[in-house]
C-alpha positions in Angstrom: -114.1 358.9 -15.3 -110.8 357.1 -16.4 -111.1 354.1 -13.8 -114.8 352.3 -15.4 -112.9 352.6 -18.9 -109.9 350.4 -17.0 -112.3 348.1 -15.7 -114.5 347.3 -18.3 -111.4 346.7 -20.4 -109.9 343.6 -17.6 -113.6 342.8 -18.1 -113.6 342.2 -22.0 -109.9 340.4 -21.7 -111.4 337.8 -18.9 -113.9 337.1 -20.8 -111.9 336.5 -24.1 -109.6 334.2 -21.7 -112.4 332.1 -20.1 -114.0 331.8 -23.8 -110.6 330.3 -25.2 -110.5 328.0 -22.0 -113.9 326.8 -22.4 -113.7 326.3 -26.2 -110.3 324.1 -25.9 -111.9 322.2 -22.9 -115.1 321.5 -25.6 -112.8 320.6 -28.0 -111.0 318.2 -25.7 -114.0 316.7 -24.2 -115.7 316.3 -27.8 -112.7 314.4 -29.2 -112.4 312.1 -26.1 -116.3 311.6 -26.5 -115.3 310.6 -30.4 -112.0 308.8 -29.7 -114.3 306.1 -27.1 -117.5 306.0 -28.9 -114.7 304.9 -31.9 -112.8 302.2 -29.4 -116.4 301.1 -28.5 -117.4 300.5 -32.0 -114.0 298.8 -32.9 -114.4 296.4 -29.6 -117.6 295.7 -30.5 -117.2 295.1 -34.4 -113.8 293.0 -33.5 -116.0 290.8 -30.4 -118.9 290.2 -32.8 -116.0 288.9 -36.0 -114.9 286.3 -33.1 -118.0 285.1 -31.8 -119.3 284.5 -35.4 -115.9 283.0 -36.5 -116.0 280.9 -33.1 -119.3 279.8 -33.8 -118.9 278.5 -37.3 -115.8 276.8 -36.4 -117.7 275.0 -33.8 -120.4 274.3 -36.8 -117.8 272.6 -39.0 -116.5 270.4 -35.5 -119.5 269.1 -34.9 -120.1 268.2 -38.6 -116.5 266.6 -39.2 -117.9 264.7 -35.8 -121.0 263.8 -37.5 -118.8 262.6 -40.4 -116.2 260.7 -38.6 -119.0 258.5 -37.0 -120.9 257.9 -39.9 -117.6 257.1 -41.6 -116.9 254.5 -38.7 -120.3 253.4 -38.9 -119.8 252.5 -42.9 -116.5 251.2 -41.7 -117.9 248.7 -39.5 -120.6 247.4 -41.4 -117.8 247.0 -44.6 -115.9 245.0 -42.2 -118.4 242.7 -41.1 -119.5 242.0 -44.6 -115.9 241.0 -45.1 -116.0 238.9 -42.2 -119.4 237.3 -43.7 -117.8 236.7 -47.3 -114.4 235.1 -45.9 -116.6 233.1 -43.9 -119.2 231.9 -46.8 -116.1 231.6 -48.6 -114.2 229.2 -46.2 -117.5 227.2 -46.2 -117.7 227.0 -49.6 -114.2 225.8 -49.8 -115.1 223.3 -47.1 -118.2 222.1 -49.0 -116.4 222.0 -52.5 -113.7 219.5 -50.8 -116.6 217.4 -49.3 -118.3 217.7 -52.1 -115.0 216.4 -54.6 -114.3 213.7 -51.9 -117.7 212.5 -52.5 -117.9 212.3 -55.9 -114.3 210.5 -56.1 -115.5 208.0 -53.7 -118.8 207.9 -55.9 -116.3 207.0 -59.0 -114.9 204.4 -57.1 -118.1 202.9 -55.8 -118.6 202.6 -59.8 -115.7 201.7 -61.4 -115.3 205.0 -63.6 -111.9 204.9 -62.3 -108.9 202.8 -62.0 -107.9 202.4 -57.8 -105.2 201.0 -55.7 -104.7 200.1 -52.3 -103.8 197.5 -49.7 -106.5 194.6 -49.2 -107.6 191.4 -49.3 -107.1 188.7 -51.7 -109.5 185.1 -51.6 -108.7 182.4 -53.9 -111.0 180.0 -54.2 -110.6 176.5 -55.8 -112.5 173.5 -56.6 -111.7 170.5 -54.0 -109.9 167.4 -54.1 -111.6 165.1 -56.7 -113.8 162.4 -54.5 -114.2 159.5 -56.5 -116.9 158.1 -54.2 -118.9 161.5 -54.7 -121.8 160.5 -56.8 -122.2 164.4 -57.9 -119.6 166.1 -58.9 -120.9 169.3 -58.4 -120.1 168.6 -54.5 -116.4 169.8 -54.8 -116.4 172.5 -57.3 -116.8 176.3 -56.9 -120.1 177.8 -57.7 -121.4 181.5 -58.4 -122.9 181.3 -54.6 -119.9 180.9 -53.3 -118.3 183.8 -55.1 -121.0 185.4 -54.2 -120.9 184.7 -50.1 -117.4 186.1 -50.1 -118.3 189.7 -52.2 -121.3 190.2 -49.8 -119.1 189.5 -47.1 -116.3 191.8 -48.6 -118.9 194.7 -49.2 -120.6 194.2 -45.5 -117.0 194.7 -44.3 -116.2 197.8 -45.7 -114.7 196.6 -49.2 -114.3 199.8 -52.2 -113.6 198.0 -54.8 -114.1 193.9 -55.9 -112.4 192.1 -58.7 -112.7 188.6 -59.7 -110.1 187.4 -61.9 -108.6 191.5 -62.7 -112.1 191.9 -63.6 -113.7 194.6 -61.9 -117.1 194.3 -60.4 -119.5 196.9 -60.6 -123.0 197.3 -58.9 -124.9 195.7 -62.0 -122.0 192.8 -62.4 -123.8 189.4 -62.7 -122.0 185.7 -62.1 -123.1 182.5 -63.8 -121.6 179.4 -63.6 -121.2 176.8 -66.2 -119.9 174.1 -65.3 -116.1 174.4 -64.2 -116.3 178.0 -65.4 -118.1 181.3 -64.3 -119.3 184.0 -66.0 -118.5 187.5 -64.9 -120.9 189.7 -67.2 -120.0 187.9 -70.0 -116.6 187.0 -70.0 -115.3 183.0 -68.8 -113.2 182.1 -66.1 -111.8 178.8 -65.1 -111.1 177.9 -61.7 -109.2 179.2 -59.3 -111.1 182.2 -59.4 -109.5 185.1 -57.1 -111.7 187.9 -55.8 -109.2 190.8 -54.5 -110.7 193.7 -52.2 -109.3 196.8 -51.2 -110.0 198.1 -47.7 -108.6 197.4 -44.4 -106.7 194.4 -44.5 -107.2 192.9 -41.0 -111.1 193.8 -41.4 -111.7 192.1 -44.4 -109.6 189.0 -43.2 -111.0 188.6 -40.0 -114.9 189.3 -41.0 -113.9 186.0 -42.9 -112.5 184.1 -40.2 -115.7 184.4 -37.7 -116.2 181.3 -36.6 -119.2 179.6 -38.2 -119.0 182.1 -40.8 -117.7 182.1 -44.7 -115.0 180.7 -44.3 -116.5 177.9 -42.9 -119.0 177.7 -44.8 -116.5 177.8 -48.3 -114.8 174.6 -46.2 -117.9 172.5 -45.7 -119.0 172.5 -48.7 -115.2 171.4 -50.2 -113.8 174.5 -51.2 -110.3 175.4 -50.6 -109.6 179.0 -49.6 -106.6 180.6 -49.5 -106.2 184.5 -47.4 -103.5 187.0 -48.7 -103.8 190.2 -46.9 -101.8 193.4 -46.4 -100.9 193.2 -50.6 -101.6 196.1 -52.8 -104.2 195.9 -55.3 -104.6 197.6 -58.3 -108.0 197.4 -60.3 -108.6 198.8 -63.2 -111.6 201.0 -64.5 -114.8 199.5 -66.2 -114.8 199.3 -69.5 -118.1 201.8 -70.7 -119.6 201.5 -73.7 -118.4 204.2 -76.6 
């Protein structure tokens, strides 16, 4: 009767054993279970931070890109417009000199201002007295003559003409009276002397041509007399107030 007592006893304590086993092997398996489900959360929190971080990072590249370009872009364009103002500029400069050699020239042309330069001077003189000449207008100088040689002056490239220091301007007019001429309004015995500036060896040979002023100044008794290579000075005209 004493041995089922025994055994049901080894019974009770095997089963109290295999319950502690299995509860601490629960136990085990439940915190494993927790501890990866918690490294899976904390991998997949931690990859999802990067891939969002990564992804606005790329974001702010590709804008600073953007950016850059459209900062070269407005770079470029600044330059060129630079580029177009030096060069308006450096034509305007060129202009304005053309422009201020012209108008210098243009005072010149009209006497508003005094000159000076090498040149040309003609004298011209009344001829030997010919008391067999029945008019005596035959060997004196007359306002056509003085007029031939400033054409021919002018036609070869003269700036400025002066009879006498007298200035000659595009509305000058020359009478003669008698011995004398008349350079708008003021007398002049003979010789008169018209002086040119320009190129010396021009002015002196468009006189010389053969059959030309010169020639003509001689046939009809003049005496002409060449200076070239002097320096001239003219004065300007004398304006009204």
């Amino acid at each position: 009767m004493k041995t089922p007592k025994r055994s049901n006893r080894k019974n009770f304590s095997k089963s109290i054993v295999f319950s502690l086993v299995f509860l601490v092997l629960g136990f085990i398996m439940a915190y494993s279970y927790s501890l990866s489900s918690a490294n899976k959360e904390t991998e997949g929190y931690t990859g999802g931070a990067f891939f969002e971080q990564e992804e606005r990072y790329r974001k702010e590249l590709i804008n600073q890109q953007e950016r850059n370009k459209a900062l070269r872009d407005e770079l470029q364009e600044k330059q060129s417009e630079v580029q177009e103002f030096e060069k308006s500029f450096a034509d305007g400069e060129n202009r304005y000199t053309e422009y201020a050699k012209e108008a210098e020239e243009l005072r010149r042309y009209l006497g508003l201002v005094p000159v000076q330069g090498s040149g040309l001077k003609v004298t011209l003189q009344d001829g030997d007295y010919n008391p067999n000449s029945v008019n005596p207008n035959d060997y004196i100088v007359h306002e056509s003559h003085v007029f031939q040689v400033i054409n021919e002056l002018y036609i070869s490239g003269a700036e400025a003409i002066s009879i006498n220091g007298q200035r000659i301007h595009s509305n000058s007019y020359i009478v003669c009276t008698g011995p004398v001429i008349t350079v708008d309004g003021v007398q002049y015995p003979a010789p008169f002397v018209i002086e040119a500036i320009g190129e010396p060896k021009v002015l002196s040979s468009s006189m010389k041509l053969t059959g030309g002023i010169m020639d003509q100044l001689v046939n009809d008794n003049v005496i002409v007399t060449l200076d070239e290579g002097l320096i001239i000075k003219m004065p300007a005209l004398l304006t009204e107030s």
